[in-house]
ChimeraX commands (.cxc) that place a marker at each C-alpha (Angstrom):
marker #1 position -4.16,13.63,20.67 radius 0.5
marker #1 position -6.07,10.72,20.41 radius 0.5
marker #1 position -8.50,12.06,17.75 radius 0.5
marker #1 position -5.32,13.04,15.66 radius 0.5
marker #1 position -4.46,9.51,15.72 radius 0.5
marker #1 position -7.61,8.37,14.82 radius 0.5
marker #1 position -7.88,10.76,11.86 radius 0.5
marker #1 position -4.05,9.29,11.07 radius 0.5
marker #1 position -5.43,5.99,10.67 radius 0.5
marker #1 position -8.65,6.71,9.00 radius 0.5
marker #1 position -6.31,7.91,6.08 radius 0.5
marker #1 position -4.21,5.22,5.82 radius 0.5
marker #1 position -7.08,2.90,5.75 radius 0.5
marker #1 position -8.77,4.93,2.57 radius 0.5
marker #1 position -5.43,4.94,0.72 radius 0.5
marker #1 position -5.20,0.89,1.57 radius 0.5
marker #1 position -8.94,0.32,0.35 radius 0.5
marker #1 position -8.06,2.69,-2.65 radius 0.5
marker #1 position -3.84,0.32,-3.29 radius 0.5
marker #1 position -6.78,-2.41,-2.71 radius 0.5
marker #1 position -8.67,-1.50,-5.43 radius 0.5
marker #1 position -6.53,-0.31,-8.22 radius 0.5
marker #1 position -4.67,-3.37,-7.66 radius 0.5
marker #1 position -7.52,-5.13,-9.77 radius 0.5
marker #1 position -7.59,-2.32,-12.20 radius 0.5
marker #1 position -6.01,-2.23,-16.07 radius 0.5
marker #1 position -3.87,0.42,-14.79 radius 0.5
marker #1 position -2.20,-2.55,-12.90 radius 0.5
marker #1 position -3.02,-5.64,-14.22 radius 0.5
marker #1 position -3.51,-4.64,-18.02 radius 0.5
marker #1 position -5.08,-7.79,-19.93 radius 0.5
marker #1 position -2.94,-9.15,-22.82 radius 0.5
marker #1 position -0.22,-7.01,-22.87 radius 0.5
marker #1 position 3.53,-8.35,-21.92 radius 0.5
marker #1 position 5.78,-6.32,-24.06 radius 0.5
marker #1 position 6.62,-2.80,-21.77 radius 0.5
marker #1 position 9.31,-3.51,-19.67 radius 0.5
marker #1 position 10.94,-1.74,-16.25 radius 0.5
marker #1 position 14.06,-2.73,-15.41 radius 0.5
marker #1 position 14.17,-5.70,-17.64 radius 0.5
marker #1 position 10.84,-6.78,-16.06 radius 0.5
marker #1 position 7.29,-7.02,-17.36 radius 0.5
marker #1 position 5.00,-4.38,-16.33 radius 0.5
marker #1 position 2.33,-6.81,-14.56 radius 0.5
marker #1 position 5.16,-8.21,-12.26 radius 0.5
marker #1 position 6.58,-4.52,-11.76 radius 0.5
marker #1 position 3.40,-2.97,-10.51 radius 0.5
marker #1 position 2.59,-6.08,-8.16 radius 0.5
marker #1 position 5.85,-5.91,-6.77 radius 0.5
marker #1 position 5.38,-1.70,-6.21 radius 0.5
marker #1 position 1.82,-2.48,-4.74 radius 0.5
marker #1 position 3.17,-4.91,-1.92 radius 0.5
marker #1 position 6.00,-2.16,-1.06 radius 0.5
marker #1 position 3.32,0.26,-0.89 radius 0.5
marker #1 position 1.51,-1.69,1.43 radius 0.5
marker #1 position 4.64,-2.34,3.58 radius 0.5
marker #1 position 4.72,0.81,3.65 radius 0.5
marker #1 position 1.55,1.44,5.14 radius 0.5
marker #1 position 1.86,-1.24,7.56 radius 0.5
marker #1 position 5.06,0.68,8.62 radius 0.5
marker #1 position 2.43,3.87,9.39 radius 0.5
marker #1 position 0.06,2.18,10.72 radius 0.5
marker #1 position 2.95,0.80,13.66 radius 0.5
marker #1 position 4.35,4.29,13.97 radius 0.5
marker #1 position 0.59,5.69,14.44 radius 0.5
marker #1 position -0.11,3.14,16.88 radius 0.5
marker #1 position 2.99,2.98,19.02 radius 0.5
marker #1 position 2.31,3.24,22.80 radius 0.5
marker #1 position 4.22,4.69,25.69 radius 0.5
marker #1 position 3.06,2.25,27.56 radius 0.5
marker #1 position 4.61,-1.60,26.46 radius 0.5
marker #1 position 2.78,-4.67,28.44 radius 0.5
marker #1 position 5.88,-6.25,29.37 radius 0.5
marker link #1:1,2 radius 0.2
marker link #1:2,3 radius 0.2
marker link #1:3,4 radius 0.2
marker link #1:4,5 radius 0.2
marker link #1:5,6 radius 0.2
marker link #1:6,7 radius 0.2
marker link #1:7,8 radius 0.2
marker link #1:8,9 radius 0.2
marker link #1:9,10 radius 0.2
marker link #1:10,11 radius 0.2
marker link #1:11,12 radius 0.2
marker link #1:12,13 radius 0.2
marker link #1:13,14 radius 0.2
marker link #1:14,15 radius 0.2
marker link #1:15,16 radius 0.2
marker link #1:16,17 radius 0.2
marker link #1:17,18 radius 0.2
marker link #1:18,19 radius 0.2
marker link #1:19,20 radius 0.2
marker link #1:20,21 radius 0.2
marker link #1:21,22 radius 0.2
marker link #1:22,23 radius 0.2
marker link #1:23,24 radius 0.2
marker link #1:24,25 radius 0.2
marker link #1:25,26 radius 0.2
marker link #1:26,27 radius 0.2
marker link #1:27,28 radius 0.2
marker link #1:28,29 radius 0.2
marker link #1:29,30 radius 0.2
marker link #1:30,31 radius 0.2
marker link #1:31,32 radius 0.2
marker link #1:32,33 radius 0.2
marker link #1:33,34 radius 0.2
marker link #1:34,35 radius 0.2
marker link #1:35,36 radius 0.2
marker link #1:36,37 radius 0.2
marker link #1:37,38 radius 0.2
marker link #1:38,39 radius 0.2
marker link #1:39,40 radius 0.2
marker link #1:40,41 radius 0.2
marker link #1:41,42 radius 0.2
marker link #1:42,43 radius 0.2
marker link #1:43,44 radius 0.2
marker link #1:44,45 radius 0.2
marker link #1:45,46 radius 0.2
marker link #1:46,47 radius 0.2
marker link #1:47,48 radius 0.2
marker link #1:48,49 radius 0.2
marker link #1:49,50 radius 0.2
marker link #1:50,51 radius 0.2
marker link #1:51,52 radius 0.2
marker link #1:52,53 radius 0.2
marker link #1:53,54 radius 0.2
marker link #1:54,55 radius 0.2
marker link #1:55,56 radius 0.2
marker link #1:56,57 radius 0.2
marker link #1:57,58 radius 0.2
marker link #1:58,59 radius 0.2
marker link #1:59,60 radius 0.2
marker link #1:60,61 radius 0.2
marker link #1:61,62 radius 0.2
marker link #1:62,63 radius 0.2
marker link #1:63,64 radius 0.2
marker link #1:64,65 radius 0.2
marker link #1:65,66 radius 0.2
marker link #1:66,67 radius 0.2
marker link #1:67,68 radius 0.2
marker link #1:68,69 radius 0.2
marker link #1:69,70 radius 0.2
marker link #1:70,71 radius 0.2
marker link #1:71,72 radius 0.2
marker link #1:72,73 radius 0.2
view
C-alpha cells in the first residue's frame, strides 16, 4: 500500500513540475497579445487564474494521498 502511495505522489509531483513549467511558457503567458478574451477577461489573466485552480487542485490530492489513520491528537 505504501508503494501505491508513493507512486500516487510521484505523479502529482511530475504534473506540478510540468503546471510549473508551462506556466512560463507562450502557451500561457503569450508576449504582446491582449485582445482574445474568456469570459470578458484577457487570456493572460484567464490562464493564471486556471493554473492556481489547477494547483489547488493538486494540493487537494496530495492531502487525500497523504491522509493517515492515525491523527496525533
Amino acid at each position: 500500500m505504501k508503494t501505491k502511495r508513493n507512486k500516487l505522489l510521484v505523479v502529482i509531483d511530475v504534473l506540478a513540475i510540468l503546471l510549473f513549467a508551462t506556466t512560463f511558457s507562450p502557451f500561457v503567458m503569450p508576449s504582446g497579445i491582449v485582445n482574445p478574451f474568456i469570459l470578458g477577461v484577457c487570456y493572460t489573466m484567464f490562464m493564471g487564474f486556471l493554473v492556481s485552480v489547477l494547483f489547488v487542485i493538486l494540493a487537494f490530492l496530495v492531502s487525500l494521498v497523504n491522509k493517515e489513520k492515525e491523527h496525533a491528537d
